[in-house]
C-alpha positions as CSV (number, residue, x, y, z in Angstrom):
1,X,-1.7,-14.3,-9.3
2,X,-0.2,-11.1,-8.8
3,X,2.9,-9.7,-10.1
4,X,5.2,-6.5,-10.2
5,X,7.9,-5.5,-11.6
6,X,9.9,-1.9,-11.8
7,X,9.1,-1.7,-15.6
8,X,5.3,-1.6,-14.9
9,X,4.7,0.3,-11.7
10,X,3.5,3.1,-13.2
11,X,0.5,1.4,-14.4
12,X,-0.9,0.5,-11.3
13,X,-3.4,1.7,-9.7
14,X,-2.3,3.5,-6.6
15,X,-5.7,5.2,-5.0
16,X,-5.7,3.5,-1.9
17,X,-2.4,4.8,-1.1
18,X,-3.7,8.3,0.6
19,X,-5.9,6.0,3.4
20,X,-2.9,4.9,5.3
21,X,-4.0,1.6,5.8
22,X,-1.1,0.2,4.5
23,X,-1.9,-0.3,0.7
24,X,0.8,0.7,-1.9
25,X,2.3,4.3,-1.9
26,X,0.9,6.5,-4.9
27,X,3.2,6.6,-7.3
28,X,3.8,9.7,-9.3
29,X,1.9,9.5,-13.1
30,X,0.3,6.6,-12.3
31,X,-3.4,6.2,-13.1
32,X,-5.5,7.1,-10.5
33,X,-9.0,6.2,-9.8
34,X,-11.2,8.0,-7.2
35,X,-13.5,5.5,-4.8
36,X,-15.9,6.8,-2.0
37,X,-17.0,4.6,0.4
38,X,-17.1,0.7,0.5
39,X,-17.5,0.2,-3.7
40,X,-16.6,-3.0,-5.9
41,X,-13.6,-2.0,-7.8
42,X,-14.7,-0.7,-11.2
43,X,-12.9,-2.9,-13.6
44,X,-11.9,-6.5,-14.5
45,X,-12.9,-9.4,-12.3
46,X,-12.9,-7.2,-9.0
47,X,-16.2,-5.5,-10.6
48,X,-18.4,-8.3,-10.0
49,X,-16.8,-8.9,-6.4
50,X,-17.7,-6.8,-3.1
51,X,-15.3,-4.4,-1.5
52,X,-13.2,-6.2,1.3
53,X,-14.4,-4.2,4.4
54,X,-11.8,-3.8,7.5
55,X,-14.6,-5.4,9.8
56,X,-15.7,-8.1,7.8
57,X,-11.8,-10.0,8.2
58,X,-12.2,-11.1,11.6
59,X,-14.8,-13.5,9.8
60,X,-12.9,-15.1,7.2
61,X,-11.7,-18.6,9.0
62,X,-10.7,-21.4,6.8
63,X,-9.9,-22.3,3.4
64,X,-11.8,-20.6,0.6
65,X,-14.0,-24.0,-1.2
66,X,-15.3,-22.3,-4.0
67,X,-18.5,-20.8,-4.9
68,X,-21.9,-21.5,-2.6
69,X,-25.6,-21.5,-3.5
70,X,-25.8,-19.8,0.1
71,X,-24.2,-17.5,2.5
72,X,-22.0,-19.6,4.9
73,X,-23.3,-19.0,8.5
74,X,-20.3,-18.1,10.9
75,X,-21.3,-18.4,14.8
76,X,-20.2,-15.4,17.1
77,X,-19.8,-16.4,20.3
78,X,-20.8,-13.3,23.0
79,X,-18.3,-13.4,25.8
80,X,-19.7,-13.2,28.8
81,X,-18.6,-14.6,32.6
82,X,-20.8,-17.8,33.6
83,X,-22.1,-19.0,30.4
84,X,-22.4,-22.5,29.8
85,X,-22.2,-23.6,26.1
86,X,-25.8,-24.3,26.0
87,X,-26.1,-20.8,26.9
88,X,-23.1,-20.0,24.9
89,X,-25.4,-21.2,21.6
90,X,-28.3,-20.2,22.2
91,X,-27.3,-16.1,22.5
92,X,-24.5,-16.8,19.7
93,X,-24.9,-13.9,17.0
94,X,-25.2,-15.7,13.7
95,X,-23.6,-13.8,10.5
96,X,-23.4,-14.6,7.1
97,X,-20.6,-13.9,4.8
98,X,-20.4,-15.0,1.0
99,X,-17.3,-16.8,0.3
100,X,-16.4,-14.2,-2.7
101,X,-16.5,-11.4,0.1
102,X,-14.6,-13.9,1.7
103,X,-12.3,-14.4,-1.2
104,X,-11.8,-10.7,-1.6
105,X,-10.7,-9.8,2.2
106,X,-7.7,-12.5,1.6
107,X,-6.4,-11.1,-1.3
108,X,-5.9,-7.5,0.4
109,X,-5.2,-8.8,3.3
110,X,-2.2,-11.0,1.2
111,X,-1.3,-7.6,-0.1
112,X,-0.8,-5.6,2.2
113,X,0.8,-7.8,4.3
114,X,3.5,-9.7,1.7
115,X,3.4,-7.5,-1.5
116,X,7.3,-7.1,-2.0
117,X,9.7,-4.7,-4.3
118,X,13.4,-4.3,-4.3
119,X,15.5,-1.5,-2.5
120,X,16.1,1.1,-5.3
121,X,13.0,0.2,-7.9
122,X,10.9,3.3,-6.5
123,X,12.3,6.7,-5.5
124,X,11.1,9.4,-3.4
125,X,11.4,12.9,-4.4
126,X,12.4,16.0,-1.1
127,X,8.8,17.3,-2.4
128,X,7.1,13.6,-1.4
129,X,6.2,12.6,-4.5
130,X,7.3,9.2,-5.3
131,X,8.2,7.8,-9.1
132,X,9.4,5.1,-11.1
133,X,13.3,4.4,-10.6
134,X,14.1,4.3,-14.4
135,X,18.0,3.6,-14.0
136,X,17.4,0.5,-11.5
137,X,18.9,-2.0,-13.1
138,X,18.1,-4.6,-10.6
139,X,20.3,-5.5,-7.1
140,X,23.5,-7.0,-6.9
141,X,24.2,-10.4,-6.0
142,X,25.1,-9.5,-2.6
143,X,22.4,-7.4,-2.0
144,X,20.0,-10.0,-3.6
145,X,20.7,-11.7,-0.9
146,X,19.9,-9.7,2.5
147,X,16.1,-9.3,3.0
148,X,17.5,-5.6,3.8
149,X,17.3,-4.9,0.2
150,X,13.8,-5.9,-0.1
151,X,10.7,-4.0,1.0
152,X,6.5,-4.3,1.2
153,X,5.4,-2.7,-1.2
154,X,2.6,-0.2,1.0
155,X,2.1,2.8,2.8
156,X,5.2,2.3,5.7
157,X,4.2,1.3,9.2
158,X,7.1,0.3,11.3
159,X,8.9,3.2,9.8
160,X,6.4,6.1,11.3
161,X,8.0,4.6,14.6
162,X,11.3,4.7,14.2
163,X,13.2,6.9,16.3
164,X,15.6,9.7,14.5
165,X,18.6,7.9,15.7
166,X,17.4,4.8,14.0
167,X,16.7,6.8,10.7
168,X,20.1,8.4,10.5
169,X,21.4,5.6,8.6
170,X,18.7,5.3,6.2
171,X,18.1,7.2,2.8
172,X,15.0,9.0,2.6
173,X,14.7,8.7,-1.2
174,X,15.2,4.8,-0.8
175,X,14.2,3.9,2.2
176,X,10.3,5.4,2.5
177,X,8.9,2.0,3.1
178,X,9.2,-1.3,6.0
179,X,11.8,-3.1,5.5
180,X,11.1,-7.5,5.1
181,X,14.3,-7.6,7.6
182,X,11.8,-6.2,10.6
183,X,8.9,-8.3,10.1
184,X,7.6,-10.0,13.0
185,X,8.0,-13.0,13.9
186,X,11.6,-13.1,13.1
187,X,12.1,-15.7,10.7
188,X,9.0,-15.7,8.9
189,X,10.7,-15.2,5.4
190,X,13.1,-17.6,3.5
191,X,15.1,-16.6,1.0
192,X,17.4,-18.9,-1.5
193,X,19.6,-18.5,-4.7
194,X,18.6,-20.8,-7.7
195,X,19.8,-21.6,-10.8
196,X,23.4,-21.2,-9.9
197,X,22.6,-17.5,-8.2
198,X,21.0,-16.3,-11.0
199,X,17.5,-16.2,-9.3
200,X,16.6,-15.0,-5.9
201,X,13.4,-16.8,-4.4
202,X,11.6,-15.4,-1.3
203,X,9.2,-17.4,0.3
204,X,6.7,-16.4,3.2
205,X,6.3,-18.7,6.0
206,X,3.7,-16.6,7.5
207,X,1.4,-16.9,4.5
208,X,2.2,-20.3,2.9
209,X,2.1,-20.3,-0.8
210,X,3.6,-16.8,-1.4
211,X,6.4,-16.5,-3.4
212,X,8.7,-13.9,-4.4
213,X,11.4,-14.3,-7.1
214,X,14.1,-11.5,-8.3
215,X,17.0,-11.8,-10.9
216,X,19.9,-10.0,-9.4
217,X,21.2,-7.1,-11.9
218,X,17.8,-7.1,-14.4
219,X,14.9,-5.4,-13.4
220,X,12.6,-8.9,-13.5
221,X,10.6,-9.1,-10.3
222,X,7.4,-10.5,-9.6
223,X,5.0,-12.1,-7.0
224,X,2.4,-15.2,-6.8
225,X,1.0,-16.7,-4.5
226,X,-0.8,-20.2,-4.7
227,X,-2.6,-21.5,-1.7
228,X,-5.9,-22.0,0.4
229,X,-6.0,-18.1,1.8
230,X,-5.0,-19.6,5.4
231,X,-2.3,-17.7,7.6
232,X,-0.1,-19.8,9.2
233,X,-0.7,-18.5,12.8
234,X,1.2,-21.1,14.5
235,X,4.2,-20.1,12.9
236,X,5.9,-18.0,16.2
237,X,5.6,-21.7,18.0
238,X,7.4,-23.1,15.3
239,X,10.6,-21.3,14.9
């Protein structure tokens, strides 16, 4: 489960923001730990797991089943004109992956992907470094509602290729991250009011199980996501 909230930003751990591959931006007094190279995190349950390698996600098919005595084998097949599958499986590169490496590569990959805050919780500086919005007090009702007002909670993306004319509306010291309102497909978020629109629920169609919820003028926000670690790819065919 993984949760955040305005109130306890600073506390995380931001280190992998300076790698630009799109984890959370370093925020400014937060606790920072250093990491060279492809290490197991160094505290909590994410010691005893393996660091979630770039190249090892292409591997991760299917939903996680728990532990195994073994590595699972996973069959590469070389691409190649003329090859019969015989052929095909006899010259198929066998690797093996552990299903907590496995485990690991979803949960960053679930991150940096659907990790969400609200517009106005952190605030960049003219000097770039970001901090801790202490007088957010949570969005209105009618912002609550666009997915304008929400964004991933990373090291922007989309927003590196934005033209000038598309940032001149923006606000640099707000708007420093992607916005959910861009995400591609279109439609892949769905957002509701509950509890007679005193709760705002986010939920991603693109990773089923993820679940975002917000009260609209407190600073309670939060994340979970409950689910077998499979993305929906079919998801653009079904909208």
């Amino acid at each position: 489960m993984e949760t955040a909230s305005p109130s306890n930003l600073a506390g995380v751990d931001q280190s992998r923001g300076r790698n630009g591959r799109g984890e959370p931006p370093a925020v400014a007094g937060a606790r920072v730990r250093q990491r060279a190279g492809p290490q197991p995190r160094s505290s909590g349950l994410a010691a005893h797991l393996p660091y979630a390698a770039e190249a090892r996600l292409p591997l991760r098919s299917g939903p996680l089943l728990g532990p195994h005595p073994r590595p699972r084998r996973r069959l590469l097949h070389r691409a190649g004109p003329e090859r019969g599958p015989a052929r095909a499986t006899k010259d198929s590169l066998q690797v093996q992956i552990k299903e907590e490496t496995r485990l690991v590569s979803v949960i960053d990959q679930i991150d940096k992907a659907v990790a969400v805050i609200p517009r106005g919780a952190l605030f960049k500086t003219p000097f770039g470094p970001i901090h801790v919005n202490r007088t957010f007090e949570g969005l209105s009702l009618s912002e609550a509602k666009k997915l304008s007002s929400y964004f991933h909670f990373r090291e922007p993306v989309e927003l590196k290729n934005k033209t000038l004319l598309e940032k001149a509306d923006l606000d640099p010291s707000l708007d420093f991250m992607d916005s959910l309102e861009h995400d591609i497909p279109k439609g892949s978020w769905s957002i509701q009011m509950e509890r007679g629109n005193t709760l705002v629920v986010l939920r991603s169609l693109l990773w089923p199980g993820l679940t975002f919820f917000h009260a609209p003028r407190t600073k309670n926000c939060g994340y979970i996501y409950v689910g077998t670690g499979e993305k929906n790819i079919d998801l653009p065919f079904m909208l």
